[in-house]
C-alpha positions in Angstrom: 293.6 -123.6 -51.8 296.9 -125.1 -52.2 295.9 -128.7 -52.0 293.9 -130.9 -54.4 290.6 -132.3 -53.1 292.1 -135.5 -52.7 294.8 -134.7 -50.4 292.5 -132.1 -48.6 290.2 -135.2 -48.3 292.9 -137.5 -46.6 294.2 -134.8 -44.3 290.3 -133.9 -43.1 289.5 -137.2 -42.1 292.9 -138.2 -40.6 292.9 -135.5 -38.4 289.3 -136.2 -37.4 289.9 -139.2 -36.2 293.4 -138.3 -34.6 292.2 -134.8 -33.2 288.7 -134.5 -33.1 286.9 -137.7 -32.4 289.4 -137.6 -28.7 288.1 -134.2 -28.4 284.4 -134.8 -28.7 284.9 -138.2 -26.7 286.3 -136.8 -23.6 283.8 -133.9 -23.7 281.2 -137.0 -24.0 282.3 -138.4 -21.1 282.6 -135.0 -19.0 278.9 -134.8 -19.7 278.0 -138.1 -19.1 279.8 -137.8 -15.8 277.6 -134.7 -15.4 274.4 -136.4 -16.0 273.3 -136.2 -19.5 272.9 -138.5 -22.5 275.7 -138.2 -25.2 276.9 -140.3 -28.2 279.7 -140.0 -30.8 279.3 -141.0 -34.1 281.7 -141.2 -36.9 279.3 -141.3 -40.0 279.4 -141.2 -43.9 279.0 -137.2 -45.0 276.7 -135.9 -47.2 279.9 -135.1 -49.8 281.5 -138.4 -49.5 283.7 -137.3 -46.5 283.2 -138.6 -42.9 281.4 -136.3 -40.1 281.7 -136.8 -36.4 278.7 -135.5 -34.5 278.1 -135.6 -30.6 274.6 -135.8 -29.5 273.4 -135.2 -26.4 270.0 -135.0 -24.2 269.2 -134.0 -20.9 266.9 -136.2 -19.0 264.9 -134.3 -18.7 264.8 -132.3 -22.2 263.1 -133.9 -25.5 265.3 -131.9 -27.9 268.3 -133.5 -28.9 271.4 -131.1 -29.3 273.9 -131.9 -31.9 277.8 -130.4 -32.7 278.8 -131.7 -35.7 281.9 -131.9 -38.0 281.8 -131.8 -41.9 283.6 -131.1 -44.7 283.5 -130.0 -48.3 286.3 -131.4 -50.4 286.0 -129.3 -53.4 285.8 -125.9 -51.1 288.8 -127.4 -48.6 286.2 -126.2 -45.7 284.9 -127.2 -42.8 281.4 -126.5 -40.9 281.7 -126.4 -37.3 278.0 -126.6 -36.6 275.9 -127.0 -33.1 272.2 -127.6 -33.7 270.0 -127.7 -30.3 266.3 -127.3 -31.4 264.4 -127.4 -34.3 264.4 -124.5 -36.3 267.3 -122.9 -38.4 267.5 -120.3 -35.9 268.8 -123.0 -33.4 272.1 -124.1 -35.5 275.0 -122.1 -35.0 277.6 -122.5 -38.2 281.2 -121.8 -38.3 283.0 -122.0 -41.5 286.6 -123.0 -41.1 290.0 -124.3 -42.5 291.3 -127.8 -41.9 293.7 -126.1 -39.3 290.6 -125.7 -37.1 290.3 -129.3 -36.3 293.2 -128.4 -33.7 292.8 -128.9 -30.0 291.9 -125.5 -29.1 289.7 -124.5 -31.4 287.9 -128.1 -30.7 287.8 -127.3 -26.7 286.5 -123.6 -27.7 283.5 -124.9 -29.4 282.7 -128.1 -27.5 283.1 -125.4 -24.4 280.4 -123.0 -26.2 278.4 -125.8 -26.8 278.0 -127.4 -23.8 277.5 -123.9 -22.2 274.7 -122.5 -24.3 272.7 -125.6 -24.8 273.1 -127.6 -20.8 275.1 -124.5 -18.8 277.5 -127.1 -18.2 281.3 -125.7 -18.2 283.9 -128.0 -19.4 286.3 -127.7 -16.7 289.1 -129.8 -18.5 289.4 -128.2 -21.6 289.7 -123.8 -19.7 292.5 -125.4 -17.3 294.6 -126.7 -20.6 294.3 -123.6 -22.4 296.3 -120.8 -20.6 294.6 -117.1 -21.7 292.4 -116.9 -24.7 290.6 -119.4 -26.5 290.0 -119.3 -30.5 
């Protein structure tokens, strides 16, 4: 960790607002496009930094799915998580640097996402990627 919290803590949240919160707003508005019920909110964090999550529903589905955004300023970490269900075995977690909140890596997991919990392939974000993903 090269960083002190603090500046870790100003660098998380300015590039979740300037990289991540577009990211999970276009994919928001893919799906809604596609027929489901999605939301993005920008919330206080359980260790006093912000988390964006993205909830969606089908229609037709009573679980909510969630991919969420959060940060640990003391560890300089991130969780990439996506939640759909209601037991631990339903959240996915990837533990990350702050370089993760980058455009592909934010298309690879909103792309994972959308595919295991509705089978709904963002489109967008595989044609602005050229070969692999993260």
């Amino acid at each position: 960790m090269s960083d002190d919290p603090e500046s870790f803590a100003n660098a998380y949240q300015s590039a979740l607002v300037e990289v991540a919160l577009p990211a999970f707003a276009r994919a928001s508005e893919f799906a809604r496009r596609h027929g489901l019920e999605c939301s993005v909110e920008l919330l206080d964090g359980r260790r006093d930094l912000p988390e964006l999550r993205l909830k969606v529903r089908n229609s037709c589905r009573e679980a909510e799915c969630i991919c969420r955004i959060s940060a640990d300023a003391q560890s300089q970490r991130l969780c990439h998580e996506n939640r759909c269900g209601e037991t631990e075995a339903d959240v996915q977690q990837v533990i990350g640097s702050l370089a993760s909140l980058n455009e592909m890596v934010l298309d690879t997991r909103l792309l994972e996402f959308f595919q295991s919990s509705f089978a709904l392939h963002l489109d967008y974000a595989s044609s602005r990627h050229a070969g692999h993903f993260w």
